[in-house]
N, CA, C and O atoms as a MOPAC input file, in Angstrom:
PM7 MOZYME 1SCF
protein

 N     27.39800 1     8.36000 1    -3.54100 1
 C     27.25400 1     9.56600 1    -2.75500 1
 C     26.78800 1    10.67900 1    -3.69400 1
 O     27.38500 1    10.77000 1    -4.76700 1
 N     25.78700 1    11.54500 1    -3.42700 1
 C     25.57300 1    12.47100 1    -4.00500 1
 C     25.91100 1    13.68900 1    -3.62400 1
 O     25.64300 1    14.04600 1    -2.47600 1
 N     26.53900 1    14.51600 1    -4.48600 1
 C     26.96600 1    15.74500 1    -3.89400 1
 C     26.45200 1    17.03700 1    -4.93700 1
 O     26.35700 1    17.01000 1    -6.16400 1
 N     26.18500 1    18.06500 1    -4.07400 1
 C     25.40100 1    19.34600 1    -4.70200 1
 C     26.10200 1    19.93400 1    -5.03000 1
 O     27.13200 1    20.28100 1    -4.45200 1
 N     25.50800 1    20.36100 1    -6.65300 1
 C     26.23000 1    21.52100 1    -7.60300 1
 C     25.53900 1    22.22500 1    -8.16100 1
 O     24.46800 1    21.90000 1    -8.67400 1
 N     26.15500 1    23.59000 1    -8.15800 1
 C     25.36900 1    24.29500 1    -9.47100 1
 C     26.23000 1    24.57400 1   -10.22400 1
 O     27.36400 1    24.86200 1    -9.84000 1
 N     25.86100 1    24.54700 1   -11.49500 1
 C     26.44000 1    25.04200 1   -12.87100 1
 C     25.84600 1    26.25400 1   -13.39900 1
 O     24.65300 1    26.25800 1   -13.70300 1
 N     26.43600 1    27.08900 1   -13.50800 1
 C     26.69400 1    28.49400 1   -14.11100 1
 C     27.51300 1    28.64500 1   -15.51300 1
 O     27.73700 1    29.72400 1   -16.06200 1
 N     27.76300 1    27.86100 1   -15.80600 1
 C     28.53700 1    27.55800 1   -17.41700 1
 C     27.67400 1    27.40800 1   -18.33200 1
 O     26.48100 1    27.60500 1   -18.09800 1
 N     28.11800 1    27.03600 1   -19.52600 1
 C     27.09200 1    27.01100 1   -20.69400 1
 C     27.46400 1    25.22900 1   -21.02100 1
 O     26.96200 1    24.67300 1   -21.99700 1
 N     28.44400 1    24.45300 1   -20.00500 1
 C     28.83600 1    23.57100 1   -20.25700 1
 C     28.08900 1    22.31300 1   -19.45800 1
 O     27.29400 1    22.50400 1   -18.53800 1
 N     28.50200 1    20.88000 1   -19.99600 1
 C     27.89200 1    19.97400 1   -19.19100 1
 C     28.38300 1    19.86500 1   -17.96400 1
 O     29.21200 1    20.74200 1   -17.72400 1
 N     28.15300 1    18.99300 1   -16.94600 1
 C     28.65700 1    18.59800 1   -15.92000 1
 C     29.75200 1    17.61900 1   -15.80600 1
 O     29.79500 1    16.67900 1   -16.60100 1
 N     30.57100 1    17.74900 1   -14.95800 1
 C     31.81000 1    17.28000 1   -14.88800 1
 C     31.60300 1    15.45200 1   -15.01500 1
 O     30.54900 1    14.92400 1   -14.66200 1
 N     32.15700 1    15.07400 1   -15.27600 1
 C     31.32500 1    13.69000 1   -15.47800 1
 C     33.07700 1    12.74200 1   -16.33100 1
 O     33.98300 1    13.11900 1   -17.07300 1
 N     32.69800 1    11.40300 1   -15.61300 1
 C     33.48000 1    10.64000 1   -15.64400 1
 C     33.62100 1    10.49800 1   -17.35500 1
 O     32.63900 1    10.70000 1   -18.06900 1
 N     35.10400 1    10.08600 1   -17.98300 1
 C     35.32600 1     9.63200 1   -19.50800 1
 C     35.11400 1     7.82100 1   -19.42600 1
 O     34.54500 1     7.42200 1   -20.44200 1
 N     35.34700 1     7.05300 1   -18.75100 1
 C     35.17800 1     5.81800 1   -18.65000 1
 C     34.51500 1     5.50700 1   -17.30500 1
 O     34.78700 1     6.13100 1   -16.27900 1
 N     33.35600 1     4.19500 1   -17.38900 1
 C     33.18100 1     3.37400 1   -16.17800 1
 C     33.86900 1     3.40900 1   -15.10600 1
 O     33.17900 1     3.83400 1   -14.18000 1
 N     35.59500 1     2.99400 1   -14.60600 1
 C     36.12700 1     2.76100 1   -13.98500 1
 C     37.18300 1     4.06000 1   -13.75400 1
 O     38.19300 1     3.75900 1   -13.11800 1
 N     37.08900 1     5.31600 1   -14.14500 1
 C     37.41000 1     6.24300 1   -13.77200 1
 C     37.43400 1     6.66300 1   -12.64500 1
 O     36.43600 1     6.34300 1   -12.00000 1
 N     38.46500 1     7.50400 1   -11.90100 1
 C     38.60000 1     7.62300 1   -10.87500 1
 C     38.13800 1     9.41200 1   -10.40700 1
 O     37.57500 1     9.87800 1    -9.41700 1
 N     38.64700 1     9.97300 1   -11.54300 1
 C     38.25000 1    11.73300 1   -11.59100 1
 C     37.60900 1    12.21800 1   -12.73900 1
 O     37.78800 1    11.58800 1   -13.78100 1
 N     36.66900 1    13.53500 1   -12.75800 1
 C     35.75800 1    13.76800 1   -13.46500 1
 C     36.24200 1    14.88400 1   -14.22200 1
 O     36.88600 1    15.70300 1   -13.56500 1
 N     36.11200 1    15.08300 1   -15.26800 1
 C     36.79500 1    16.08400 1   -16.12800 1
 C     36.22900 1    17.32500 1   -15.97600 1
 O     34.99900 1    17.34200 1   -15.98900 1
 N     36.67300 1    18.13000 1   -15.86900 1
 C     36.04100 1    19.56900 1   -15.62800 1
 C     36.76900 1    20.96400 1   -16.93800 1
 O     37.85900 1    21.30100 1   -17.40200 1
 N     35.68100 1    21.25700 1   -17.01300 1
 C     35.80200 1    22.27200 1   -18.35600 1
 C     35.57800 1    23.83400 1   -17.84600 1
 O     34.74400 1    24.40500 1   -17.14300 1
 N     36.72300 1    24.20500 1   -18.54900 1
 C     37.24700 1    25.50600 1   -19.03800 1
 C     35.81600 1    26.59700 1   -19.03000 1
 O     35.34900 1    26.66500 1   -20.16700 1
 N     35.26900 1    27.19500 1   -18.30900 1
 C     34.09100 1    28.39600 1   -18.33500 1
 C     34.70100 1    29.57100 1   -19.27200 1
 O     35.22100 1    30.42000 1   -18.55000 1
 N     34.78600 1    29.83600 1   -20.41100 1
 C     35.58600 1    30.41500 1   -20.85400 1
 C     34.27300 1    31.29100 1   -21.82100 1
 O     33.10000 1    30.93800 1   -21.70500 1
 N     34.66300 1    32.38100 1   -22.69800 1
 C     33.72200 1    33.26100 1   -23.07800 1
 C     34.87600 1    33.21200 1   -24.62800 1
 O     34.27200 1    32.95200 1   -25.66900 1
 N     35.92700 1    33.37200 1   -24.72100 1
 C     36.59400 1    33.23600 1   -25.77400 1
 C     37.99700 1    32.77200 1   -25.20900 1
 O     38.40500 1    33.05900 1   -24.08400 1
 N     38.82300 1    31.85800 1   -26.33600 1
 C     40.28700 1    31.18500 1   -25.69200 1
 C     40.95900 1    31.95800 1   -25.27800 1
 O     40.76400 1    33.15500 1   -25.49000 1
 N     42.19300 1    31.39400 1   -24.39100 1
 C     43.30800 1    31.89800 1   -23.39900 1
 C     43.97200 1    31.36600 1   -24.04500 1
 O     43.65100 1    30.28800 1   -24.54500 1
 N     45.40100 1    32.08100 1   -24.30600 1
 C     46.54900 1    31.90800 1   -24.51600 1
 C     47.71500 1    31.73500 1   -23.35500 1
 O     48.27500 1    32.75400 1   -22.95200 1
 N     48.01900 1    30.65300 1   -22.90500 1
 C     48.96500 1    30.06300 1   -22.42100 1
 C     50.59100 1    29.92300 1   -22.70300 1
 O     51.22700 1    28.89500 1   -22.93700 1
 N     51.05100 1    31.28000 1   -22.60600 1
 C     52.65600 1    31.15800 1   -23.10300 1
 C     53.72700 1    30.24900 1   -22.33300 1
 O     53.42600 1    29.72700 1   -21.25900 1
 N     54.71500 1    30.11500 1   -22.79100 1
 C     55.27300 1    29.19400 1   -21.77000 1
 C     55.83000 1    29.77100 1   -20.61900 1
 O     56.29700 1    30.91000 1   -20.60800 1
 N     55.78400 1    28.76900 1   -19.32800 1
 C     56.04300 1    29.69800 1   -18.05500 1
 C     54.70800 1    30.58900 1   -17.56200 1
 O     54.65500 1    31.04000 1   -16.41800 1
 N     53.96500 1    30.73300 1   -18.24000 1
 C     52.80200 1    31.47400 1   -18.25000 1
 C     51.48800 1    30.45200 1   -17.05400 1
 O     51.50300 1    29.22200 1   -17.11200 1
 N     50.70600 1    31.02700 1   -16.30000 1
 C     50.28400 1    30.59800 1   -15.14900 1
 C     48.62100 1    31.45200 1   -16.02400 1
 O     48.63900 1    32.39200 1   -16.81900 1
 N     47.49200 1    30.76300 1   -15.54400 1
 C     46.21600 1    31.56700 1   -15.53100 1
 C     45.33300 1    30.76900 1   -14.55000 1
 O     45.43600 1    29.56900 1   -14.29500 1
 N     44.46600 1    31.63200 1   -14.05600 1
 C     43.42800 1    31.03200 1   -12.69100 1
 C     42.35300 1    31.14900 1   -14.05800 1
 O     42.26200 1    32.22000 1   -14.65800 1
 N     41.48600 1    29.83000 1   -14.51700 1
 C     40.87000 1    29.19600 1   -15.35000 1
 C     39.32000 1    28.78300 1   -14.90300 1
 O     38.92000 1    27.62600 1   -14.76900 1
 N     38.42400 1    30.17700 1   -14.67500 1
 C     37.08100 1    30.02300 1   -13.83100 1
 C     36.50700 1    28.35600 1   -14.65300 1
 O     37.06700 1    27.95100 1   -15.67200 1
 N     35.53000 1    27.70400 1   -14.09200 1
 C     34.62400 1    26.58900 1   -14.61300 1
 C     33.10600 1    26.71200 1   -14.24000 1
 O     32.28800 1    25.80400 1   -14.38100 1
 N     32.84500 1    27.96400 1   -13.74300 1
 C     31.73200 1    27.82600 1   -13.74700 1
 C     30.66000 1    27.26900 1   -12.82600 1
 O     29.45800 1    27.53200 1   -12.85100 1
 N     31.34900 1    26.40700 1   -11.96400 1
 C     31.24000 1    25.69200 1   -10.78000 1
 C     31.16200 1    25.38000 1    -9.67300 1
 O     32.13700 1    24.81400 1    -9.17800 1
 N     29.82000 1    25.66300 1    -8.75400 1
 C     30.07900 1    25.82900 1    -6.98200 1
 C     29.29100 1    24.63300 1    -6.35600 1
 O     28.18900 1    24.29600 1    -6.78900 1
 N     29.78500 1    24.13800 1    -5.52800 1
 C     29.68900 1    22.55000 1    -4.83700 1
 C     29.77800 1    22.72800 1    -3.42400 1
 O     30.53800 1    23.44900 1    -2.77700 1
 N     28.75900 1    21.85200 1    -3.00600 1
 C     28.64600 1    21.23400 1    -1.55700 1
 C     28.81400 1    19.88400 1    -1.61500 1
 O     28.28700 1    18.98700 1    -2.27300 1
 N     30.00500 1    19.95600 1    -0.44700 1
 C     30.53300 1    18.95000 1    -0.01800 1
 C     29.97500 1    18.39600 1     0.79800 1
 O     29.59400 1    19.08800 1     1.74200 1
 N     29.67500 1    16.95100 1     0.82300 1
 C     29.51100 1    16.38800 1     2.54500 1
 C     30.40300 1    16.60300 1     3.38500 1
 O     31.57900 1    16.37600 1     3.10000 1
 N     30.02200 1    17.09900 1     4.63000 1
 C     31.17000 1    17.04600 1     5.79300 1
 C     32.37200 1    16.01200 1     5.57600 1
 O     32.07200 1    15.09900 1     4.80700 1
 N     33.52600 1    15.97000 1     6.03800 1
 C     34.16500 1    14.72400 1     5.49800 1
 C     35.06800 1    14.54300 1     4.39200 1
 O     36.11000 1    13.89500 1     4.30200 1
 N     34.59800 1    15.07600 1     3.77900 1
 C     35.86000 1    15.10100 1     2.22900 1
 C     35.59100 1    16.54400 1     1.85800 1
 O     34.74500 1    17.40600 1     2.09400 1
 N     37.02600 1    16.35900 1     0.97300 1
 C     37.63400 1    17.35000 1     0.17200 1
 C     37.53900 1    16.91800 1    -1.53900 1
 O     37.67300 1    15.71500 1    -1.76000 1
 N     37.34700 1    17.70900 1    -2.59400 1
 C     37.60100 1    17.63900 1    -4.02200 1
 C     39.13100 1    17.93300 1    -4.02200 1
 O     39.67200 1    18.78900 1    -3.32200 1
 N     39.82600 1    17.00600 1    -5.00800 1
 C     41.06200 1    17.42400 1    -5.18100 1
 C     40.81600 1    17.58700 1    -6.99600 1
 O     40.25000 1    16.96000 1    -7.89100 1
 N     41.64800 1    18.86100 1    -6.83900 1
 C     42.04700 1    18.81700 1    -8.41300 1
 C     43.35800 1    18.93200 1    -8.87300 1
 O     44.22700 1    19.70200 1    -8.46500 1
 N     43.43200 1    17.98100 1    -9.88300 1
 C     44.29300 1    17.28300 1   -10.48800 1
 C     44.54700 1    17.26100 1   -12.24400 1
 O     43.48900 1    17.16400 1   -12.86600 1
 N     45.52100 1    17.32100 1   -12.90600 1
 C     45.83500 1    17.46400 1   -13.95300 1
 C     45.60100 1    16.57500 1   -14.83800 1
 O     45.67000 1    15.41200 1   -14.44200 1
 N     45.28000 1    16.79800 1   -16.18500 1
 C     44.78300 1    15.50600 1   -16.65600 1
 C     46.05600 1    15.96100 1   -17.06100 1
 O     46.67500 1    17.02300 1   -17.11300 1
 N     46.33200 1    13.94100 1   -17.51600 1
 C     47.37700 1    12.88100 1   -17.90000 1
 C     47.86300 1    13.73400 1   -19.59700 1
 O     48.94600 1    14.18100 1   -19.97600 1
 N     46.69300 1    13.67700 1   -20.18200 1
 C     46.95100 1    14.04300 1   -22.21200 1
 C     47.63400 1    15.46900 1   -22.09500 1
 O     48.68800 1    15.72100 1   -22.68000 1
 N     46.76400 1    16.65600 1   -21.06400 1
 C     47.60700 1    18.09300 1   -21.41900 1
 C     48.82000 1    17.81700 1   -20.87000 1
 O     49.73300 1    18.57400 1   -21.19900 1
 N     49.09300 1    16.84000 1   -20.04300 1
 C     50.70800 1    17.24900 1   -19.25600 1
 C     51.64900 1    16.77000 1   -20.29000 1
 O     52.47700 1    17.45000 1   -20.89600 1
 N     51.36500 1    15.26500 1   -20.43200 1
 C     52.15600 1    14.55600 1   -21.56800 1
 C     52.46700 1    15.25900 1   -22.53400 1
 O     53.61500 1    15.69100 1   -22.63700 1
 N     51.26600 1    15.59200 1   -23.68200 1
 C     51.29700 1    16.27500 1   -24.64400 1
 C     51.49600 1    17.31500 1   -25.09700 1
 O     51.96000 1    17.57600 1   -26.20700 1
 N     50.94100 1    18.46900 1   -23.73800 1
 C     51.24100 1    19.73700 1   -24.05100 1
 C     52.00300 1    20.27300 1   -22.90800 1
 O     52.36100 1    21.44500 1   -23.02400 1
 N     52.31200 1    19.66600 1   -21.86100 1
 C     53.40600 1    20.29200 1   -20.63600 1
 C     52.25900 1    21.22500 1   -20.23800 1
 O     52.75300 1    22.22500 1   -19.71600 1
 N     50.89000 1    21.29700 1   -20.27900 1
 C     50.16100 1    21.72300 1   -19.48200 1
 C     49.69900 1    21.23200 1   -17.85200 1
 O     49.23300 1    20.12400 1   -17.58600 1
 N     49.88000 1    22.02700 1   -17.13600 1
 C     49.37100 1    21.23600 1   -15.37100 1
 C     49.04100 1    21.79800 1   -14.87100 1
 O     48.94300 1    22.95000 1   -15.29400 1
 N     48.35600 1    21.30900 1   -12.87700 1
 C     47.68900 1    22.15200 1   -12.23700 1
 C     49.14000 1    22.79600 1   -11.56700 1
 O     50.17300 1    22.12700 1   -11.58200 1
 N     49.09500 1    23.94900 1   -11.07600 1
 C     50.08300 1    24.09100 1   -10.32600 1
 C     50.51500 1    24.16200 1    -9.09500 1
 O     51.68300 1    24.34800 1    -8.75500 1
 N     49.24400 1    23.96200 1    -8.14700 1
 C     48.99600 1    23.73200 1    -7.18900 1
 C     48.66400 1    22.12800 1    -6.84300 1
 O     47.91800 1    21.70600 1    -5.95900 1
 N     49.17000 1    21.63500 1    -7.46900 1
 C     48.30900 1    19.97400 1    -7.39600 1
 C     49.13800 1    18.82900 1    -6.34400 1
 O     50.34000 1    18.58100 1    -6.24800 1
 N     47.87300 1    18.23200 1    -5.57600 1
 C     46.58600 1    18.52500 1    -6.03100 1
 C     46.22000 1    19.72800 1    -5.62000 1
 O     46.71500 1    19.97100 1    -4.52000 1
 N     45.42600 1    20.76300 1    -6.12100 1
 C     44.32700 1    21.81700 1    -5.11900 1
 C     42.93200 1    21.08100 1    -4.25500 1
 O     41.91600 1    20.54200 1    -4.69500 1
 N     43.24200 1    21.24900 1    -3.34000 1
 C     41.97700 1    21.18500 1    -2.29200 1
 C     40.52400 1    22.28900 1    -2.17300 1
 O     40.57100 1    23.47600 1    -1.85000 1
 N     39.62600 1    21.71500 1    -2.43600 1
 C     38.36700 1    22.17700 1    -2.13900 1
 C     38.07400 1    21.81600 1    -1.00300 1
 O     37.98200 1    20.60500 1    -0.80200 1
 N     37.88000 1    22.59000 1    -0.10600 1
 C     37.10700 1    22.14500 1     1.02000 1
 C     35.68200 1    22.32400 1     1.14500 1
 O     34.94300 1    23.06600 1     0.49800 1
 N     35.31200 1    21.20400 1     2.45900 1
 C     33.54000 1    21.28600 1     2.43200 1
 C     32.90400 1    22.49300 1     2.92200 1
 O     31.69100 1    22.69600 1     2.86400 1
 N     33.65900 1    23.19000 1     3.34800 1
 C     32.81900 1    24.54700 1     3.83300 1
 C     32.87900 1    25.62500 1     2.63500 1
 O     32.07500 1    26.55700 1     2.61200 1
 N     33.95400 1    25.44600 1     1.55000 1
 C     34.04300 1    26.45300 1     0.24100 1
 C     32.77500 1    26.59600 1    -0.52700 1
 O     31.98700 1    25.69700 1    -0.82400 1
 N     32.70600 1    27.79800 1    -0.78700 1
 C     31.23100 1    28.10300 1    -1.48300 1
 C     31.14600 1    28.42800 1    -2.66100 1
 O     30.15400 1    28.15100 1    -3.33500 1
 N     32.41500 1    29.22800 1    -3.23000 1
 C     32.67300 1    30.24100 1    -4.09300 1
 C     32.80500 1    29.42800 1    -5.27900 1
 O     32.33000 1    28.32700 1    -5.00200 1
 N     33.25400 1    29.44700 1    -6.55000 1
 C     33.53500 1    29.05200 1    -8.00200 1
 C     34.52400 1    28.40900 1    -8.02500 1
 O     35.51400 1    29.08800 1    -7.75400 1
 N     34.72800 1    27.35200 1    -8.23400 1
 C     35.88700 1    25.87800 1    -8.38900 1
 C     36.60100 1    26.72000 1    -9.80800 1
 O     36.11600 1    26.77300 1   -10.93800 1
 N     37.64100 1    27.21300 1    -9.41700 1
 C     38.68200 1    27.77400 1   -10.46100 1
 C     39.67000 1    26.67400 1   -10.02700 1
 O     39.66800 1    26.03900 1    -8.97300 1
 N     40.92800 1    26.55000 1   -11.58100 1
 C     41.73300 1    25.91400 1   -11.72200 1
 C     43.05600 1    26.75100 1   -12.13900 1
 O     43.07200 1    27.25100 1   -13.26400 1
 N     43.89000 1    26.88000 1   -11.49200 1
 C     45.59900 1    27.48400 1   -11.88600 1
 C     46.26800 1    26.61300 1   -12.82500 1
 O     46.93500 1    25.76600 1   -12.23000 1
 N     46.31600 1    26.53500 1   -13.91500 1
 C     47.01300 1    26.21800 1   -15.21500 1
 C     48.30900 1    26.89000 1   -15.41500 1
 O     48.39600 1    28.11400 1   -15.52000 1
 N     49.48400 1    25.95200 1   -15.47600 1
 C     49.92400 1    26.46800 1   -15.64300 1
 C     50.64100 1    25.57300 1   -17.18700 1
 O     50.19800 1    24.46800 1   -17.50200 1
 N     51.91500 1    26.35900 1   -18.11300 1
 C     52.28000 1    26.04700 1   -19.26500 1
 C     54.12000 1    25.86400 1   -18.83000 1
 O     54.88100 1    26.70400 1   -18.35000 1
 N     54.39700 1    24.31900 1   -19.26200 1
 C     56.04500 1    24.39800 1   -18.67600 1
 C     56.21800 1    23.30400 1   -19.73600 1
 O     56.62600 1    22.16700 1   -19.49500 1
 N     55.74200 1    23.93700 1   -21.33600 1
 C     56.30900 1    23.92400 1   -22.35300 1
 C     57.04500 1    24.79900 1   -23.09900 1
 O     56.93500 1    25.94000 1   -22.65000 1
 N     57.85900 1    24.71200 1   -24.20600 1
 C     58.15000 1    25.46900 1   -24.49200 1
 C     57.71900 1    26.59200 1   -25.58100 1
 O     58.36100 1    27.58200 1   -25.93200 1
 N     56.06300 1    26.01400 1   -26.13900 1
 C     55.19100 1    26.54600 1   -26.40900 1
 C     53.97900 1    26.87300 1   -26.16200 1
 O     53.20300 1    26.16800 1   -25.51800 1
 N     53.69800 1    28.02800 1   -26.67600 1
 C     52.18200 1    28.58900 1   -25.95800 1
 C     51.15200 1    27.76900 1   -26.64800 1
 O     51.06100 1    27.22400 1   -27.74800 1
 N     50.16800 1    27.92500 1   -25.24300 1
 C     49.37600 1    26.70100 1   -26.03900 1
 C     48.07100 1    27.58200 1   -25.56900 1
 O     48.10100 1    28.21100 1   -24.51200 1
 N     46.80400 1    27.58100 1   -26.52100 1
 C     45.36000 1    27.76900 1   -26.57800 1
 C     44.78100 1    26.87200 1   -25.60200 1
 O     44.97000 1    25.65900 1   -25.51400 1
 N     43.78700 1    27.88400 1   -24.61300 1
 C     42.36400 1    26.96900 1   -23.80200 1
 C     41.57600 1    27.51700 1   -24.75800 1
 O     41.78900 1    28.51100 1   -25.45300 1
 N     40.59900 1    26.74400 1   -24.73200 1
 C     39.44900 1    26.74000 1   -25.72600 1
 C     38.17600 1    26.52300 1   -24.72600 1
 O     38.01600 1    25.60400 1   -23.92300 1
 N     37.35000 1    27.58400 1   -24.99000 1
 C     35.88000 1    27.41900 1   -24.68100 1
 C     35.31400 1    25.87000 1   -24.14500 1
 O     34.68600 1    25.14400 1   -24.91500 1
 N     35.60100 1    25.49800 1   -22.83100 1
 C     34.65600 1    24.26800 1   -23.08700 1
 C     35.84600 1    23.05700 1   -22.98500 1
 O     35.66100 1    21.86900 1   -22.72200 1
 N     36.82700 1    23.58500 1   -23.21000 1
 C     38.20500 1    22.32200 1   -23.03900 1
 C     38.54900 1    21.84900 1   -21.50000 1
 O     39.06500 1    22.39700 1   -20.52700 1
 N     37.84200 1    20.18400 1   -21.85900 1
 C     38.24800 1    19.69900 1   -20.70700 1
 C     40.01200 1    20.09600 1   -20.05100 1
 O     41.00500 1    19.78300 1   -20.70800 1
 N     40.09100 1    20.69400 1   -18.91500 1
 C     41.23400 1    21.34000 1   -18.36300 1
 C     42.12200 1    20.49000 1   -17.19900 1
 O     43.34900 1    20.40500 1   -17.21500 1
 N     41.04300 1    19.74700 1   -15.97000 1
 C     41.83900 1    19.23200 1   -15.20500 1
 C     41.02200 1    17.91100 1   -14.82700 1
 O     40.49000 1    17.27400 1   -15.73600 1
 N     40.92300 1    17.52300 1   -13.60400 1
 C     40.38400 1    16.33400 1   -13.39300 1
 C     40.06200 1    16.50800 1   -11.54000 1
 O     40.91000 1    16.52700 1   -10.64800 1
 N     38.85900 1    16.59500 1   -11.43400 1
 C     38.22600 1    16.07400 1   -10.05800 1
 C     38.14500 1    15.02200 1    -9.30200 1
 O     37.80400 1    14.01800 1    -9.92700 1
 N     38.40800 1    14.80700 1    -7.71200 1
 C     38.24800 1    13.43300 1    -7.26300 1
 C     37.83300 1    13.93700 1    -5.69200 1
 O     38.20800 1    14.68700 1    -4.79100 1
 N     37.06000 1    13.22100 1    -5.95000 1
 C     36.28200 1    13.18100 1    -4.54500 1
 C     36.47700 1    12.21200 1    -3.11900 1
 O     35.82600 1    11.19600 1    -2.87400 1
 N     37.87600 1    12.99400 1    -1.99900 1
 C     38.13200 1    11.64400 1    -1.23500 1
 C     37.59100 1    12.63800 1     0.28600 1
 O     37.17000 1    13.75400 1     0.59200 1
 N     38.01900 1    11.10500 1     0.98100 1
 C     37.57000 1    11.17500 1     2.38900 1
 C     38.48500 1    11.79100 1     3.02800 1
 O     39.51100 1    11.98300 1     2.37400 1
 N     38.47200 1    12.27600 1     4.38000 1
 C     39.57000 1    13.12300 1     5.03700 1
 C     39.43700 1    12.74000 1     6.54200 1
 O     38.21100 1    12.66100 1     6.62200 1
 N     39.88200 1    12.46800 1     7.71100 1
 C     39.47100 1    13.36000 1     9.05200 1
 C     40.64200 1    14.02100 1     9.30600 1
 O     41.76100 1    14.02700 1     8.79200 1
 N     39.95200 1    14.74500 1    10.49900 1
 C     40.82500 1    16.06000 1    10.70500 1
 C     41.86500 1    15.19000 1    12.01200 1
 O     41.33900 1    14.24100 1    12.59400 1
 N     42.74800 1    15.43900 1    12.23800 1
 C     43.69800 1    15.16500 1    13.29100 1
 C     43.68000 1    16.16200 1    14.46200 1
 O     43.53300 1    17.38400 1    14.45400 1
 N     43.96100 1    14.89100 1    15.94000 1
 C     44.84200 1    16.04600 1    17.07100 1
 C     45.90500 1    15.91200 1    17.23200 1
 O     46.47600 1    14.83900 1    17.03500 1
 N     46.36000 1    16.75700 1    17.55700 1
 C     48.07200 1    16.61300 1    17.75500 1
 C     48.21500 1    15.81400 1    19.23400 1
 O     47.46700 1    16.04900 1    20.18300 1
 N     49.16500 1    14.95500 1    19.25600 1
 C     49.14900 1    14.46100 1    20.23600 1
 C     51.02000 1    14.50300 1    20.43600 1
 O     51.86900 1    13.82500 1    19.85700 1
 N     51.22100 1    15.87000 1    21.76800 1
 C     52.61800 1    15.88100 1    21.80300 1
 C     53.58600 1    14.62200 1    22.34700 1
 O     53.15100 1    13.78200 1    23.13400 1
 N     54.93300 1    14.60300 1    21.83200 1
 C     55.56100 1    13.48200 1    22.95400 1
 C     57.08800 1    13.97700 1    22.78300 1
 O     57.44500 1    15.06600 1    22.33300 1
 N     57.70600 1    13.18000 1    23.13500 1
 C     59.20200 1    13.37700 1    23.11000 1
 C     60.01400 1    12.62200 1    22.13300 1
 O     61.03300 1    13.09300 1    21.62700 1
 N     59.55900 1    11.46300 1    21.87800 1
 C     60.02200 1    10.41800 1    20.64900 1
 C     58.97200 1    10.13500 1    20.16800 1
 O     57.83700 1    10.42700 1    20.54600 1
 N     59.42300 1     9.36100 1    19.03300 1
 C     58.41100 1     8.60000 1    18.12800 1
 C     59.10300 1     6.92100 1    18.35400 1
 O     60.12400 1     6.46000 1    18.86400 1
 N     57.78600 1     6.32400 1    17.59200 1
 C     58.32800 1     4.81200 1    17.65900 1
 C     59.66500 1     4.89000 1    16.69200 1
 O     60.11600 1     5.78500 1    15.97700 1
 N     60.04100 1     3.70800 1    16.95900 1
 C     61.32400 1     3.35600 1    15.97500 1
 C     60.21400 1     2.49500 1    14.62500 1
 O     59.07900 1     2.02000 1    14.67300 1
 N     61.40600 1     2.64700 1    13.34900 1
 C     60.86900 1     1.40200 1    12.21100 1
 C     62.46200 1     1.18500 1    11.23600 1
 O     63.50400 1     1.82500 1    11.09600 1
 N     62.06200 1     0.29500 1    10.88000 1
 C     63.06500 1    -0.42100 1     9.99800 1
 C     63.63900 1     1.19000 1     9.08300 1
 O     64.78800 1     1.52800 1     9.36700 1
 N     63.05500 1     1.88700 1     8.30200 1
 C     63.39400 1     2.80200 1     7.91800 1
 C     63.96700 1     4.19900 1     8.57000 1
 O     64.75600 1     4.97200 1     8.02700 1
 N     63.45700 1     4.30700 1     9.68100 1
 C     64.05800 1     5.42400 1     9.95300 1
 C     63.76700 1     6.71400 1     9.66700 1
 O     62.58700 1     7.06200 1     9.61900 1
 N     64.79700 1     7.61500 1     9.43600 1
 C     64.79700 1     9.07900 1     9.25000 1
 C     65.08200 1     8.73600 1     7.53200 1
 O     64.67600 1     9.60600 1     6.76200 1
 N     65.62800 1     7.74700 1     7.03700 1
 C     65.72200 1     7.55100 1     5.63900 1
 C     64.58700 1     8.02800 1     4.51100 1
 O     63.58600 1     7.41400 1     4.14000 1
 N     64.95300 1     8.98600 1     4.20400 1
 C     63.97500 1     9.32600 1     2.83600 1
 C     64.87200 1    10.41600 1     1.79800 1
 O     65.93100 1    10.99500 1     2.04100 1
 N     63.95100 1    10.45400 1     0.46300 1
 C     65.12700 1    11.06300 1    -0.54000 1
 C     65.82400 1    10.11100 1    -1.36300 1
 O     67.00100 1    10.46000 1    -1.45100 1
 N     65.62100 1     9.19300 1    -1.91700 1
 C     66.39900 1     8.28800 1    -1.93500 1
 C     66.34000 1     7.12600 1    -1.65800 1
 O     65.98900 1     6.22200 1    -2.41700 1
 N     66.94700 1     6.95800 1     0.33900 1
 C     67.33900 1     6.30900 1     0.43500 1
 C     67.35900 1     4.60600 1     1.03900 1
 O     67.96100 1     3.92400 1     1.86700 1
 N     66.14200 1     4.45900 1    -0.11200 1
 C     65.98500 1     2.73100 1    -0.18000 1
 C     66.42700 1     2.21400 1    -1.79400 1
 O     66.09400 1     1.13600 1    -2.28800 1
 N     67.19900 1     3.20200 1    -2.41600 1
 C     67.82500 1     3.25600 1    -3.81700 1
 C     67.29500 1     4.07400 1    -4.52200 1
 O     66.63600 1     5.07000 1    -4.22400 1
 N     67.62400 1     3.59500 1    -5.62500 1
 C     67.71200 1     4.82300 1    -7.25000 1
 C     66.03800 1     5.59100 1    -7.17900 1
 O     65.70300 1     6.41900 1    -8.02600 1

């Protein structure tokens, strides 16, 4: 599927790290680094405006190395792009380490994925079916 972008960054395009990758790394539009204290939140422009096909949404998502390593994440995650959004694909970073940590010019930040959606009708009733599970959740199918 091809989908339309423009880039306004000084950076490459978001683009898969392996073959069998599932989301595309997206980089930091930055002019000089951000400092990330802990507890500390920043909306992280990329530079980035996309058309969607009707049909799906971009989700963005945290890469795996900043969370592990640096307790960096999205904080909204996933965040939804929708296909009618026009404006600049920004990312909310947030820091829930206990140190401040540097974005850097150009530092891959989160991770893109491109899925399918339809929209639902509500369809009222009075019950729902029954299932083996139930109202059970939280828990409670164990630890």
């Amino acid at each position: 599927m091809k989908v339309k972008i423009v880039n306004h960054s000084r950076f490459a395009l978001p683009e898969y790290q392996t073959p069998l990758s599932a989301g595309l790394d997206i980089r930091a539009n930055l002019d000089e680094s951000i400092t990330l204290h802990p507890l500390e939140r920043a909306l992280v422009p990329t530079g980035l405006f996309v058309e969607l096909p009707e049909g799906h949404e971009m989700q963005i998502r945290p890469r795996s190395g900043l969370a592990a390593k640096h307790g960096i994440t999205v904080l909204n995650s996933p965040g939804t792009i929708d296909a009618d959004y026009r404006g600049e694909i920004k990312v909310i970073l947030v820091n829930l380490s206990n140190d401040a940590f540097i974005i850097e010019p150009g530092e891959r930040i989160a991770q893109m994925i491109v899925a399918r959606y339809e929209q639902i009708e509500w369809e009222s009733v009075e019950e729902l079916g029954s299932t083996e599970r139930g109202a059970g959740g939280f828990g409670s199918t164990g630890k």
